[in-house]
C-alpha positions as CSV (number, residue, x, y, z in Angstrom):
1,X,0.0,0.0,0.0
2,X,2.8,2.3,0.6
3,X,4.6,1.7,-2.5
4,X,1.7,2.8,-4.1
5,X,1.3,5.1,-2.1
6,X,4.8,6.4,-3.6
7,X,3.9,5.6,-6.9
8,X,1.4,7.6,-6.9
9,X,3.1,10.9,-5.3
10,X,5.9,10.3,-8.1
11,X,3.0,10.8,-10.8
12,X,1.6,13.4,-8.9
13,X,4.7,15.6,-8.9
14,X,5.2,15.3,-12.4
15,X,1.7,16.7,-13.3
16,X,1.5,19.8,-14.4
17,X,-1.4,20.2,-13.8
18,X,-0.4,19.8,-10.0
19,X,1.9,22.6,-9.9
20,X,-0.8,25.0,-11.9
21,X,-3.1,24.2,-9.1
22,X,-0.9,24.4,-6.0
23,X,0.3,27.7,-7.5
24,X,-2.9,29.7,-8.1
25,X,-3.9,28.1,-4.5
26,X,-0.9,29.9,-3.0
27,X,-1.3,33.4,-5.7
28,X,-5.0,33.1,-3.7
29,X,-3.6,32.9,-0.5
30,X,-1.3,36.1,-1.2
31,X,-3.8,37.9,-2.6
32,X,-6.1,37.3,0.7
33,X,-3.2,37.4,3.2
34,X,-1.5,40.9,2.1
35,X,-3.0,42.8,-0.7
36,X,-7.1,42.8,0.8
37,X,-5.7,43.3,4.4
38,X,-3.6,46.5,2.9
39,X,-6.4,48.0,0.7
40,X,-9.1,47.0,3.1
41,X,-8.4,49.9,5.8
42,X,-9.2,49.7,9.4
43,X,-13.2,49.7,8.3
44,X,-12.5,46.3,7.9
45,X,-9.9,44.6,10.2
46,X,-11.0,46.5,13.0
47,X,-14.5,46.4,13.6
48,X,-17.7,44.6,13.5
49,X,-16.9,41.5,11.4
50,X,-19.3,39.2,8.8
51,X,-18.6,36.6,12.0
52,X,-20.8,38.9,13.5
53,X,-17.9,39.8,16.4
54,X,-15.2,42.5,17.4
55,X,-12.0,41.9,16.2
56,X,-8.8,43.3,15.4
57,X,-6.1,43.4,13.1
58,X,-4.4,40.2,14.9
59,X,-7.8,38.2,14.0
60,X,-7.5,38.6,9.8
61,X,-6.3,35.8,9.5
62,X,-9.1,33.4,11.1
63,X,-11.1,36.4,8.4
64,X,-9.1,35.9,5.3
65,X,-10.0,31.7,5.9
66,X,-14.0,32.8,5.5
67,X,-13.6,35.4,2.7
68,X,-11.4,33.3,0.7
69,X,-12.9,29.8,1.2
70,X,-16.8,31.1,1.7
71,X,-17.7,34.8,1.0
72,X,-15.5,34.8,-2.1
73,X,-15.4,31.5,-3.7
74,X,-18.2,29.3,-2.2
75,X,-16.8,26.4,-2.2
76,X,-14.8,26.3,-5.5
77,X,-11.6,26.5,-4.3
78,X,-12.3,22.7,-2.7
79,X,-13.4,21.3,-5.9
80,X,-10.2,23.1,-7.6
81,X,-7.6,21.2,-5.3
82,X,-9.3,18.9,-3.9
83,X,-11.2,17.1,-6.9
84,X,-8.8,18.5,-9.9
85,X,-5.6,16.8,-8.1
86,X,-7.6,13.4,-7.5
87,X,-10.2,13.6,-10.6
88,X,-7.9,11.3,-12.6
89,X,-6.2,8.9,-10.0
90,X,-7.9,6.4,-10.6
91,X,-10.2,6.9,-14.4
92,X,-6.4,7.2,-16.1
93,X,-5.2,4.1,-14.6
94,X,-8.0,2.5,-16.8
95,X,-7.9,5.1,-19.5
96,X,-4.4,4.4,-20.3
97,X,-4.4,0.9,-19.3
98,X,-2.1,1.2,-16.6
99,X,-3.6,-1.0,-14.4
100,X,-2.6,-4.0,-15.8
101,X,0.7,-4.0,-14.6
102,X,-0.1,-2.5,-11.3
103,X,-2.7,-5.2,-10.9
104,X,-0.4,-7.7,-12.0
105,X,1.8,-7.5,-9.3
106,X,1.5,-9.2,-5.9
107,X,-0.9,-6.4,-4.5
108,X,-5.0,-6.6,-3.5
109,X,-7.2,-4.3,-5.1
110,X,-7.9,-2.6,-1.6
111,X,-4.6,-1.6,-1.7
112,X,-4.3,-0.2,-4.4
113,X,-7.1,2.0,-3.8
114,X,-6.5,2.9,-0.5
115,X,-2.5,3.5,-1.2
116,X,-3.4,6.5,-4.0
117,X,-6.5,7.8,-1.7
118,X,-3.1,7.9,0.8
119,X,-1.3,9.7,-1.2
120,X,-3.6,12.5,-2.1
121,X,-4.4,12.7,1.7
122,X,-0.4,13.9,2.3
123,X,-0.5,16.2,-0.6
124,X,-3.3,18.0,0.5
125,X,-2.0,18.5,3.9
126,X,0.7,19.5,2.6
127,X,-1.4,22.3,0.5
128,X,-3.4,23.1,3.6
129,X,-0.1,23.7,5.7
130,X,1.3,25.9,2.7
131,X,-1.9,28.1,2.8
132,X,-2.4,28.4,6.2
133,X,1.4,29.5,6.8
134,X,1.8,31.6,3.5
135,X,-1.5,33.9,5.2
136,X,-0.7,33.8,8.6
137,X,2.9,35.4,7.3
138,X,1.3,37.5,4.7
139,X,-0.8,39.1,7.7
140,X,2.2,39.6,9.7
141,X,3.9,41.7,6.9
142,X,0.6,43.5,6.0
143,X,-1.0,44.4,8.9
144,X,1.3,43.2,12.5
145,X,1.3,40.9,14.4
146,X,-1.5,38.3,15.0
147,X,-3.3,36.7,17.4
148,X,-4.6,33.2,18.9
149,X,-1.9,31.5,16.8
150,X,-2.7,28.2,18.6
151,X,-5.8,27.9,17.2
152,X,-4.1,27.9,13.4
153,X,-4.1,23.8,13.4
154,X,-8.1,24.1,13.5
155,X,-8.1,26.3,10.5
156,X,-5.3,23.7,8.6
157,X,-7.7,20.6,9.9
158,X,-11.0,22.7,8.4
159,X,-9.1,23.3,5.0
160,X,-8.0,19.5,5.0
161,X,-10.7,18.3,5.5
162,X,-12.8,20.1,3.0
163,X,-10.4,19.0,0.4
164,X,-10.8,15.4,1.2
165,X,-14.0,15.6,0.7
166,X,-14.2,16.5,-2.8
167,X,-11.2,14.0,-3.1
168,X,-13.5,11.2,-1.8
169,X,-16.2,12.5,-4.3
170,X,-13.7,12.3,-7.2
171,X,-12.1,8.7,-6.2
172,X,-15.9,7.8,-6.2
173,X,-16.7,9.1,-9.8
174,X,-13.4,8.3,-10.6
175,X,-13.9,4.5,-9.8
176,X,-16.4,4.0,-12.1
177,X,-15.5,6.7,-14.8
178,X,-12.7,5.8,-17.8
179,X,-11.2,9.4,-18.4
180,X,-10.1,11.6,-16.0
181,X,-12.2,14.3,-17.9
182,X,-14.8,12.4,-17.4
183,X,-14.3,11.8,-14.1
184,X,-14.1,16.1,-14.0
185,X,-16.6,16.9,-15.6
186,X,-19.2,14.3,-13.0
187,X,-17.7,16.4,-10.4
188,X,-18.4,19.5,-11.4
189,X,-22.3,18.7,-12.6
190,X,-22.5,17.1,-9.2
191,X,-21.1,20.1,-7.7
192,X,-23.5,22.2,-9.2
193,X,-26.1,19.8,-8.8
194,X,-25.6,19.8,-4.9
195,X,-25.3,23.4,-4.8
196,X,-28.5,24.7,-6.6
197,X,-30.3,22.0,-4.8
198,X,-29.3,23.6,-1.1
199,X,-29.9,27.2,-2.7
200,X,-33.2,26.2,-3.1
201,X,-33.5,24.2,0.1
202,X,-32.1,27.4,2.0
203,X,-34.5,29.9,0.2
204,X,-37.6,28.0,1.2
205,X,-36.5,26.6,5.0
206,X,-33.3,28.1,5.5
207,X,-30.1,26.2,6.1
208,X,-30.7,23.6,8.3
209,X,-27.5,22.1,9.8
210,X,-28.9,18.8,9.0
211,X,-28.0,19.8,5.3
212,X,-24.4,19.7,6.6
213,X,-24.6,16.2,6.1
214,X,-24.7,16.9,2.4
215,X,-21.6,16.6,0.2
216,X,-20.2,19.5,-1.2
217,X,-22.4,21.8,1.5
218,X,-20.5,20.6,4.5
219,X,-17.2,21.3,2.2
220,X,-18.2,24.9,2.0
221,X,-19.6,25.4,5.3
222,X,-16.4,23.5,7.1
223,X,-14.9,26.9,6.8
224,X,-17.4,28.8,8.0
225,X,-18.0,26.8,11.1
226,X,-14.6,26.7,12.2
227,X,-13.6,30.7,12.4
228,X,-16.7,31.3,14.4
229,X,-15.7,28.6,17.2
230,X,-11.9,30.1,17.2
231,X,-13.6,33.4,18.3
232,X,-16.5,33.0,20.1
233,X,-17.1,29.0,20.8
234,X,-20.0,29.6,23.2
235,X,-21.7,31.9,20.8
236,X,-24.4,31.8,18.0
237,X,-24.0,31.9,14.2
238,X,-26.3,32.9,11.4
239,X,-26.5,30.5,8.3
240,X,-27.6,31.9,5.2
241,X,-26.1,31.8,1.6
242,X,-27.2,34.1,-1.3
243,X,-27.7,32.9,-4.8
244,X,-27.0,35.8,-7.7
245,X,-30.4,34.2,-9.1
246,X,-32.8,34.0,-5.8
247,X,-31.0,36.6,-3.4
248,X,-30.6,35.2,-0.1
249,X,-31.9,32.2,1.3
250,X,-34.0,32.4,4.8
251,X,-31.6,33.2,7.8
252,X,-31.4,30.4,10.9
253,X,-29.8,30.8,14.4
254,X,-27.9,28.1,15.4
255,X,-25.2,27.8,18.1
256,X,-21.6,27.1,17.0
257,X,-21.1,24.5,19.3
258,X,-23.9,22.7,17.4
259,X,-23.0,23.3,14.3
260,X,-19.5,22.0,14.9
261,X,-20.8,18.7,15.5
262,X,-22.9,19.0,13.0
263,X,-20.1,19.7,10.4
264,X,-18.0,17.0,12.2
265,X,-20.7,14.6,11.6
266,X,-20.9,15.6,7.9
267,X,-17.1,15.4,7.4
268,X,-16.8,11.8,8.4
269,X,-19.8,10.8,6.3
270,X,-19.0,12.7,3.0
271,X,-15.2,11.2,3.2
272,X,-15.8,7.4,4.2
273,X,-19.3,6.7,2.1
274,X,-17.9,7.7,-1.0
275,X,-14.5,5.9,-0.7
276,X,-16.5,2.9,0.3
277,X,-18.7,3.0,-2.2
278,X,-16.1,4.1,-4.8
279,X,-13.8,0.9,-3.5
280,X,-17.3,-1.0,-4.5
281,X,-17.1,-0.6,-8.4
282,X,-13.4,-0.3,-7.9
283,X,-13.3,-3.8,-7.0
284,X,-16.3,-5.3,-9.3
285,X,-14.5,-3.3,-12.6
286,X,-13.2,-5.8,-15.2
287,X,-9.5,-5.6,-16.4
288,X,-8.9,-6.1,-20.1
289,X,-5.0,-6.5,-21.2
């Protein structure tokens, strides 16, 4: 499992595609870290937040992780790492025929599977670490220094774990698709799918924290959770998205605490069902060669 594990870091590395990625990611982070901080002025990082709180200058940071991963991008930045880096881990090995060989040798199917879902799991730590770091000193530099630093592994495990979600997602297209485009291209119509359907959902009953159970929501919401327990645990939070079509959905008070677990509870579930079921057709899909 670990050798393929290796195997498929090696590949990995030599994508460009990998590098394209990784690199906007980081651009992002610079732009969110030092150049909004900067142009922003005090109005903004110091002040009555969108987390609905007092903070200062040291908080941007924990600010910059909703802008960029919710108020901004909704979401998208998840299906851009997460599910473009592991889109094609598995559809190529059929699409090229690869996985003859790899089959061929002394190794189980589950090993297989689970040594490249390994692999991606360690590059996008790695990612998450980069990010987190690269805006934490991009803050420094821009604005001084900042504050509740030991709460910056919660942000890296809320960015993590978003991006293995859509990485689960895209091992279980991916399982079952033969091209990594079309592997892609499910992904993205199942993103959009997922997200119209809780736009709707939201403008009719609001957004429930049962419907961070859903894939792709709880991806989005992760990061929204997680910067509201850092500075006030104890507190409420307002969920409510907006939709450039329907305007915003119906606003519901929940308390963080709850929807932590809730978001917890939707992690687990959106990474292990779809790997299990993705290991399913993995396992059942015939080998010609």
């Amino acid at each position: 499992m670990w050798a393929v594990a290796r195997y498929e870091l090696t590949w990995d590395l030599r994508k460009k595609r990998t590098y394209i990625v990784v690199g906007l990611f980081l651009f992002a982070a610079f732009v969110f870290g030092y150049l909004v901080p900067i142009t922003a002025g005090k109005s903004v990082t110091e002040g009555q937040s969108d987390l609905g709180i007092i903070f200062g200058s040291g908080l941007w940071w924990v600010e910059v992780a909703y802008l960029a991963f919710n108020t901004f991008m909704s979401g998208l930045f998840f299906l851009f790492i997460g599910g473009f880096i592991s889109a094609d881990s598995l559809a190529s090995e059929f699409d090229h025929n690869t996985v003859v060989p790899l089959l061929s040798q002394p190794i189980k199917r589950v090993e297989v599977y689970l040594g490249k879902f390994i692999a991606k799991i360690l590059l996008l730590l790695v990612v998450s670490v980069l990010f987190t770091l690269l805006v934490l000193a991009a803050s420094e530099i821009s604005i001084g220094a900042q504050t509740q630093l030991d709460m910056i592994p919660l942000l890296v495990f809320a960015e993590f774990g978003a991006f293995l979600e859509f990485a689960a997602l895209a091992f279980f297209l991916g399982s079952f698709a033969r091209s990594g485009e079309m592997a892609l291209g499910l992904l993205i119509t199942v993103f959009i799918m997922i997200t119209a359907v809780a736009f709707v959902l939201g403008a009719k009953f609001g957004l429930q924290e049962s419907m961070f159970l859903l894939p792709v929501v709880n991806a989005d919401f992760l990061l929204n959770v997680i910067p509201y327990y850092i500075v006030q645990p104890w507190g409420v939070m307002v969920l409510q998205g907006y939709s450039i079509v329907a305007g915003p959905t119906v606003p519901v008070i929940v308390s963080v605490i709850s929807a932590l677990q809730y978001a917890l509870a939707g992690l687990a579930i959106n990474v292990i069902t779809p790997l299990a079921a993705g290991y399913y057709f993995f396992r059942r899909a015939e080998v010609k060669g």
